[in-house]
KEMARSE-166940 format. One line per 8 residues: number of its first residue (from 1); their letters; for each residue y, x, z of C-alpha. Coordinates in pm, 1 decimal. Layout:
! KEMARSE-166940
NUM) A) Y:X:Z | ... .
END
This chain:
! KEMARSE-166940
1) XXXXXXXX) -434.8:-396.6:3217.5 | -619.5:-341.7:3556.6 | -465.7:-716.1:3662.6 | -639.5:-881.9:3376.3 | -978.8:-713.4:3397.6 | -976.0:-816.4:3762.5 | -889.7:-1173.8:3661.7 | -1126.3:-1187.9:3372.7 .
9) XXXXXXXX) -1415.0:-1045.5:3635.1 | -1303.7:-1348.4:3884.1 | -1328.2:-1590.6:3599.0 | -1638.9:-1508.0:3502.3 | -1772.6:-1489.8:3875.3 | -1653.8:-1808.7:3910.1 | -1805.7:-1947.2:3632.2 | -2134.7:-1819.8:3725.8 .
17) XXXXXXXX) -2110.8:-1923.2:4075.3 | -2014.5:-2316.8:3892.4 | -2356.5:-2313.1:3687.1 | -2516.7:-2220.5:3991.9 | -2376.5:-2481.1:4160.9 | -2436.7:-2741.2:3894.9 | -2802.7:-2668.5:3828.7 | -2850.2:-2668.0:4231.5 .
25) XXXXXXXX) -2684.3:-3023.0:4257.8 | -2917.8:-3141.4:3989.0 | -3238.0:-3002.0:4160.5 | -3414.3:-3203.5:4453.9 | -3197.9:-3259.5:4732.2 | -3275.2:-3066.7:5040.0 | -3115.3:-2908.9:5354.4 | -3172.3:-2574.4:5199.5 .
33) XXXXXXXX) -2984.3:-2656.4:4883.7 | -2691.5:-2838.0:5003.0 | -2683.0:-2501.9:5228.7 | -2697.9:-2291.0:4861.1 | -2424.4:-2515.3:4711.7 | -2199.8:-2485.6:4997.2 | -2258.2:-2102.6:4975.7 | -2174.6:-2086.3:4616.3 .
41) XXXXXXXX) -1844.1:-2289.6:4732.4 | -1764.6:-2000.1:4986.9 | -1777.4:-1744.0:4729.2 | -1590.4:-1933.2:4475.7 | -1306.6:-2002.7:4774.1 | -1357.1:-1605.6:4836.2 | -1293.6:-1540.5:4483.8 | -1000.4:-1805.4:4447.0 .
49) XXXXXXXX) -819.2:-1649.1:4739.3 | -875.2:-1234.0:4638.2 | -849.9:-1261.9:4306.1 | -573.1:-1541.7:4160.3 | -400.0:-1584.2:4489.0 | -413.3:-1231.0:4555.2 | -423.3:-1196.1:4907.8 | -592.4:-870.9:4884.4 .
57) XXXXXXXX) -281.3:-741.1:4919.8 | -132.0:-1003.1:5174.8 | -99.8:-986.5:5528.1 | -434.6:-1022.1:5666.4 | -385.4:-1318.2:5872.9 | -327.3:-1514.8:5556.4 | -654.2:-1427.6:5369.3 | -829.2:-1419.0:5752.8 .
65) XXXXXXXX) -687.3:-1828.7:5751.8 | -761.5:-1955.1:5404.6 | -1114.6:-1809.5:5414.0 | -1195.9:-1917.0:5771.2 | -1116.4:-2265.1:5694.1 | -1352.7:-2228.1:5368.1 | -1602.9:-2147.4:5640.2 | -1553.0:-2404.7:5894.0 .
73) XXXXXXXX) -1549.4:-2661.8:5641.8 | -1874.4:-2525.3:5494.8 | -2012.5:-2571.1:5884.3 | -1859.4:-2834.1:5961.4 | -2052.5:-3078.5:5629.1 | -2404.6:-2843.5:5726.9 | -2353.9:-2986.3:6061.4 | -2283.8:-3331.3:5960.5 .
81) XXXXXXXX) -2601.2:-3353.3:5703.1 | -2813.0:-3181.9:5958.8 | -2720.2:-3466.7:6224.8 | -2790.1:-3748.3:5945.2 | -3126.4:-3582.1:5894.9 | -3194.9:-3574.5:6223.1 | -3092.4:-3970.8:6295.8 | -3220.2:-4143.6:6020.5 .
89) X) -3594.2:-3893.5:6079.5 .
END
């Protein structure tokens, strides 16, 4: 019973975190807000990997490597939309 309630509470954090997501996509584009998506992305990632992959209870190397790569992907597209702002200003 404990399994599912920790499930449902993912599922409905992810959910959340996909409205947010949506309605900051549809607002004006920005730095900021591409920054808030990618955020939003991290915790869903963070969520994905505790909660239905359960690497909670997983070596921590494992959960250390799937959300690290979350992260430098995250840094990596900041980076590349801060250098296009920067060239094209």
């Amino acid at each position: 019973m404990l399994n599912s309630r920790v499930l449902l509470s993912c599922w409905l954090g992810l959910v959340a975190l996909s409205i947010t997501s949506v309605q900051l996509g549809n607002a004006k584009a920005g730095l900021l807000l591409a920054a808030a998506v990618l955020l939003a992305a991290l915790g869903k990632a963070w969520l994905i990997a505790d909660g239905f992959m359960h690497l909670r209870q997983a070596p921590p190397i494992w959960r250390w490597l799937l959300l690290s790569w979350a992260l430098v992907m995250a840094l990596v597209l900041m980076l590349s939309l801060w250098l296009q702002r920067s060239i094209t200003a």
